[in-house]
N, C-alpha and C positions, 0 to 999 in steps of 0.2 A: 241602264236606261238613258242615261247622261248621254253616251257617247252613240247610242240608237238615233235618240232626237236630232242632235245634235250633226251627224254623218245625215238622214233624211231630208235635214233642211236644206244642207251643203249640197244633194241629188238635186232638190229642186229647184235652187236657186242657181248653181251653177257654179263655176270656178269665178268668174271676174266680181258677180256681185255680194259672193261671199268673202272674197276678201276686202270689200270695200266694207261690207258689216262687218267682218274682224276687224279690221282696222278702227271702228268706232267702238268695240268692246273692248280694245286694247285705250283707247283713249279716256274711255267710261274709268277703266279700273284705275288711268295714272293720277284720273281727277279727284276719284273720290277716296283714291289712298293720300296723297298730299290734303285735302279738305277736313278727311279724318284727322290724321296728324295734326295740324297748324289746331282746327276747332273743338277738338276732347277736352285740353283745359279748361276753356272760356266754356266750355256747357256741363262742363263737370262745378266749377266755382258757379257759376250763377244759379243753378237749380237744383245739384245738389249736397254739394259740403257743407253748408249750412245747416240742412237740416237733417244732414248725417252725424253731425256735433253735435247737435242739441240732444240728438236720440241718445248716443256714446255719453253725452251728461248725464241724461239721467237712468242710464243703464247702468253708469258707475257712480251714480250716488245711491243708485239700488243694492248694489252692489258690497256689503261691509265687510273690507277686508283683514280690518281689524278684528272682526268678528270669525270668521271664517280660520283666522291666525291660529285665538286665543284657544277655540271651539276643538281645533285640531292637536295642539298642541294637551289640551285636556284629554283629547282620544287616546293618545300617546303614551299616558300614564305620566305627564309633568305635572307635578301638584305643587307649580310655584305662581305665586300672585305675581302678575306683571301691569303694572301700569301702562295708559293709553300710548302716551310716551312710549315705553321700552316698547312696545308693538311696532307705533310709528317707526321708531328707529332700528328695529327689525325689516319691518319692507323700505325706508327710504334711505339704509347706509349706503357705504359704497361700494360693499361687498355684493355677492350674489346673496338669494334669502338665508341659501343653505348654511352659509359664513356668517352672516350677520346672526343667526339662530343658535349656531355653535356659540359665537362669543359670549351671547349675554348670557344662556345656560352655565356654561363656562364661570361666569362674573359670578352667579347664584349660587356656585357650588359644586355644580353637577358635572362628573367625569370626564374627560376629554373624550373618553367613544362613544359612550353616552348621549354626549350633546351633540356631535358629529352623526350620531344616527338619527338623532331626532333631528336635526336640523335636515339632512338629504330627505327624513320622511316628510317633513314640511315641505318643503320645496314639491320632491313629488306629487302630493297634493294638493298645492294648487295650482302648479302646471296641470293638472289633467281639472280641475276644478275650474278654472277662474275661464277659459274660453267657453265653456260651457253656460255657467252662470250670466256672463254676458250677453252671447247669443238669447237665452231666456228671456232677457230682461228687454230684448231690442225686436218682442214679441208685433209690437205695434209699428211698426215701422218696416214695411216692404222693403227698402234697397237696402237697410241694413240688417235685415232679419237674413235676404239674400248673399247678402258677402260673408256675412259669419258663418254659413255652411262653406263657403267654398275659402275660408284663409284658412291658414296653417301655421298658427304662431313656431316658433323658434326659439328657443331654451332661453337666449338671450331676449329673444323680445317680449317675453314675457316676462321673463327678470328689470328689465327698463319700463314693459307698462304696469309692472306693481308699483317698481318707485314711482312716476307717474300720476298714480292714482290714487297713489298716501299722500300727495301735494292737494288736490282737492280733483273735483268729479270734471271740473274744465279741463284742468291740466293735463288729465288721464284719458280726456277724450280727443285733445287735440293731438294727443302723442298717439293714439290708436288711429287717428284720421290719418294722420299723412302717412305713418311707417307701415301700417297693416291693410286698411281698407284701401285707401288712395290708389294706389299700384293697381289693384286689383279693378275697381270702377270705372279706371282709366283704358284699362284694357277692353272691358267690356262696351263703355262708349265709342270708344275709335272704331269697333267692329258693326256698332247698332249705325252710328254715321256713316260709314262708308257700303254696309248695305243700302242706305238710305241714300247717297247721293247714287252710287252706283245705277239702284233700279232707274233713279231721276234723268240721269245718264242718258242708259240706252235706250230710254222712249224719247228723250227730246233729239236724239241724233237720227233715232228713225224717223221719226216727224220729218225732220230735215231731209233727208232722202229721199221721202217719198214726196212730199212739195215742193221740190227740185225737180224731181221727173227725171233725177238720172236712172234710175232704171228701166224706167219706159221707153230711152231713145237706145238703150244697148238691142243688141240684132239677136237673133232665137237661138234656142237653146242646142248647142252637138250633144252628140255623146260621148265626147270626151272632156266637154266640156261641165258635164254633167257631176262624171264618174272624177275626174280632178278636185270638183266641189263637194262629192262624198268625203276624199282623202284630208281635202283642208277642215270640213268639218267633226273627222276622227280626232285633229290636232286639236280643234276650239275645244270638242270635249273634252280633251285631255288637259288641256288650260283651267278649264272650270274643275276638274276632279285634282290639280293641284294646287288652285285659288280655295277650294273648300278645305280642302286635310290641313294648307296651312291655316286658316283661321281655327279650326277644331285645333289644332295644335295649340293653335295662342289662347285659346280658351284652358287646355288643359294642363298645360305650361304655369299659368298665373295661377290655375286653383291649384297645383301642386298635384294633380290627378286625383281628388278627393269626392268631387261629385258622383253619384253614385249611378245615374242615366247618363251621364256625359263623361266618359274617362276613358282611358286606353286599350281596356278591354274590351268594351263594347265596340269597336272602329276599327280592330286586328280580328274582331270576325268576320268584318265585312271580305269580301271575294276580292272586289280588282280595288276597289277605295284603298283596301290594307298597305298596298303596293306604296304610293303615293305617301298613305301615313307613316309607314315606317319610316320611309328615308328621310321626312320630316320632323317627325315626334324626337325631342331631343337630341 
């Protein structure tokens, strides 16, 4: 459809005045990818990591991980009293959980494979627990109810936001703000802004064109002049069909391909777009 529209306008407008409008959609795109770039920060800090923290606060003081520990560790068949402390000091050693869970088992008494299983079954459940829990808890809060579906924590980085989050509900939010959501909102801003300057773009460059009146003093239309401005507008479509795959790219690049209407599957069905996304996509 893209490259239909796009070849029709090129017929009607002609070879010279279509490359004067490419030449402003090519200008459109350098403005509003440098615009993007330089301004995702500054409109990401002023509107919203603030109050993307605050939410990650009190989703992680909702959040008891102590509890969560103690609860699983009891599912386990551990029937040893552990105080707040040995908890604490289980999610904020310096080991991974799995490690710090083996030793103090370990310290209590309990086997060496023993406490090595228990402690990998800890671990494993609250890696598949604690992003979920989260997400729940960040119920009320649109942009980060929306990033928690599309991150993808990492063995490590959920081993860094427990300890984290065993320091108090700030500390655990500030460390899930920059390492986990941040990246991710950054990506998504740079592509909302430079759609946004983009469209701003090519209407105020057409305005100028046509209150100009350069194309009112150019001379009538051949037909070759016509049929050259189909060929350049084959090209413009083809500009915009790999201006689009890469953004869906960077979109599904950053969720790690987890969104379930937006992912790699759905965009390798498409017919001539798949083209484009392949040799893009990773």
């Amino acid at each position: 459809m893209i490259l239909i529209v796009t070849a029709l306008t090129g017929y009607c407008k002609g070879f010279v005045r279509y490359v004067i409008t490419m030449l402003g959609t090519v200008a459109a795109v350098l403005v509003a990818f440098l615009i993007a770039n330089m301004s995702a920060e500054n409109v990401y800090n002023k509107y919203f990591k603030t109050q993307l923290i605050t939410s990650l606060e009190n989703a992680a003081e909702q959040t008891d991980l102590s509890k969560l520990v103690s609860n699983e560790l009891k599912n386990e068949g551990v029937d040893i009293d552990l105080s707040d402390e040995e908890i604490k000091n289980v999610l904020s050693g310096a080991g991974t959980l799995a490690e710090n869970t083996e030793k103090l088992l370990v310290s209590k008494g309990t086997d060496l494979d023993t406490a090595q299983q228990k402690g990998e079954e800890l671990s494993e459940y609250i890696h598949s627990v604690m992003p979920q829990k989260l997400s729940e808890k960040l119920e009320g809060n649109k942009l980060g109810k929306s990033l928690s579906k599309a991150v993808k924590f990492t063995t490590e980085q959920i081993d860094e936001a427990v300890k984290a989050l065993s320091e108090g509900g700030r500390t655990g939010a500030e460390y899930l703000e920059k390492n986990i959501f941040r990246p991710i909102a950054l990506t998504f801003i740079r592509l909302c802004v430079f759609m946004t300057v983009y469209v701003l773009m090519e209407i105020v460059i057409r305005l100028i064109l046509r209150l100009s009146g350069v194309f009112t003093r150019m001379a009538g239309l051949t037909a070759a002049n016509r049929f050259a401005g189909m060929a350049l507008g084959l090209c413009k479509g083809g500009l915009y069909l790999v201006l689009i795959a890469f953004m869906v790219c960077t979109v599904i690049n950053a969720t790690e391909n987890k969104l379930p209407k937006f992912n790699s599957a759905v965009f390798e069905n498409t017919y001539l777009f798949s083209y484009f996304f392949d040799i893009l996509y990773k």
